[in-house]
N, C-alpha and C positions, 0 to 999 in steps of 0.2 A: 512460581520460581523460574519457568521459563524465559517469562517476560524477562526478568531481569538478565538471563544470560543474554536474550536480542539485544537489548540496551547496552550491554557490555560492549558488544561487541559491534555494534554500532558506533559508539563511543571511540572505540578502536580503530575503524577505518575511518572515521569522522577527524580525528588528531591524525591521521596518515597523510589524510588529502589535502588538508588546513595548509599546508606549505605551497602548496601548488595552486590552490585557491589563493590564497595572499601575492603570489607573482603573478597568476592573469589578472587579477585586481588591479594592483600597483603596475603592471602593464600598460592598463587599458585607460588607467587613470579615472577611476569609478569613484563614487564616495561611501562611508562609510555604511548608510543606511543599505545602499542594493549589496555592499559586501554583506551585509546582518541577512539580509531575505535571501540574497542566493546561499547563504551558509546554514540556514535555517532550512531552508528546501531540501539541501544534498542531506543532511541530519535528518529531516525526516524520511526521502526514499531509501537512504542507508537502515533507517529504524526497521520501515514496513517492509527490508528484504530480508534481515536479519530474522525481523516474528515470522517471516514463510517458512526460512530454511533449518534456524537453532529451535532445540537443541538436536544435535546429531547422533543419530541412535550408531549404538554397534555394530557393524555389517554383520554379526553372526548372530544378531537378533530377529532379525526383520524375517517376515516368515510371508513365502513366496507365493505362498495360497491366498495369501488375505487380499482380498477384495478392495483393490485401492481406485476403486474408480465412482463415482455417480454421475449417468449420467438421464435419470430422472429430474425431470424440471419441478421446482417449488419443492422438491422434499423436504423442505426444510419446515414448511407450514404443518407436514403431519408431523415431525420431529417434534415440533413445539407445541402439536397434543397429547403427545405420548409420554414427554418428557421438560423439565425446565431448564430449558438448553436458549431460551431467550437469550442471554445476556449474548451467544455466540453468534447469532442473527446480526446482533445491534454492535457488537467488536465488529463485524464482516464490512457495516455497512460504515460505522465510524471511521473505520481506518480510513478509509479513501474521501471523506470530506472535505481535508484540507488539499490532498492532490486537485480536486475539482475546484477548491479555494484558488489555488498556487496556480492552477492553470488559466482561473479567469482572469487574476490580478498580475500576474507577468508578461504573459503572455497575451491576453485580452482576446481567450477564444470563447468562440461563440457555445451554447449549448450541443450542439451537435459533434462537434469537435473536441467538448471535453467528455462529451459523452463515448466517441469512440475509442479518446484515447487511455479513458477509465476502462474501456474494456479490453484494448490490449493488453496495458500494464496489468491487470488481473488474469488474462491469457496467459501473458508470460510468468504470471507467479504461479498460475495450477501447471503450465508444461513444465515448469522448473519440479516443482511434486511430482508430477508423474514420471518422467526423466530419472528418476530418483538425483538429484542433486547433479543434473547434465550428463548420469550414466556414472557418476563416480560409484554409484551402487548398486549392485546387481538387481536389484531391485525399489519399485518405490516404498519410499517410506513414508508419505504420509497420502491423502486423497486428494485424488482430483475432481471436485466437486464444480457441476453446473451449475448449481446455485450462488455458490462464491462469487462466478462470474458474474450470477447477475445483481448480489448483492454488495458487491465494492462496485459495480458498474455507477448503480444508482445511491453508492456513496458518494462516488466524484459529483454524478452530477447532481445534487443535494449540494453541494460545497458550491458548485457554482451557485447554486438559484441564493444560497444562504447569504451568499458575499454579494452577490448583487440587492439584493434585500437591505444590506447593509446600506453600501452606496447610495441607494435611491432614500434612503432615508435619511442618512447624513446628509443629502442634497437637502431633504424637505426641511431639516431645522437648519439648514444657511439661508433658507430666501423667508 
């Protein structure tokens, strides 16, 4: 149920910006395909900030004891002996696929470069957690997990190796 609030509201500031997007466009005198991929891009890091941040609990829920932090490496591998928490592994690492995607194919960065910037952009999603929503709440509300980092890290770059995999393939059935 979550999910769909992100998407909602993703949705929401996706038709906010669409105006401003369509005048640097029609500015720049772009065509309509890099309008569809750069409009598709902002639609998805609007998505995956929206699934960090919503839904937003009640400041006078959140309870100041609880332990919002991991910052044990790989816990995640005893998590998924002890419990069937797989699929949150594999959401962690999906989400940033297409970011590592987006970044080879616009951009034209190398591995190491989407490698690093896969792991800011997941920095900045656990300080946003921790932060509790940039201090709007007394506390955080949800964890900031080291693992996260390093599994949207080697999401991105998975997206790259995936898309380039692609390319060189499509090369091999043109010759």
């Amino acid at each position: 149920m979550s999910y769909f609030i992100a998407i909602k509201w993703a949705l929401f500031l996706f038709f906010f910006l669409c105006p401003f997007l369509l005048f640097f466009y029609r500015k720049k005198k772009k065509n309509i395909l890099s309008l569809l991929l750069t409009s598709s891009f902002l639609f998805y890091l609007l998505t995956i900030y929206s699934l960090v941040i919503f839904p937003l609990p009640d400041k006078n829920t959140i309870d100041p004891n609880q332990n919002r932090v991991n910052l044990i490496p790989f816990q995640f591998l005893f998590t998924i002996l002890k419990e069937p928490s797989v699929y949150t592994v594999l959401l962690n690492v999906l989400m940033f696929v297409p970011f590592g995607m987006y970044l080879s194919y616009f951009f034209s960065c190398s591995y190491k470069k989407v490698f690093f910037l896969s792991f800011c952009l997941s920095l900045f999603f656990e300080m946003t957690q921790i932060t509790g929503l940039y201090f709007l709440y007394p506390y955080p509300y949800r964890v900031f997990d080291v693992d996260d980092l390093f599994l949207n890290t080697m999401g991105g770059f998975f997206g790259a190796f995936l898309l380039e995999g692609i390319k060189s393939r499509r090369k091999e059935r043109e010759n």
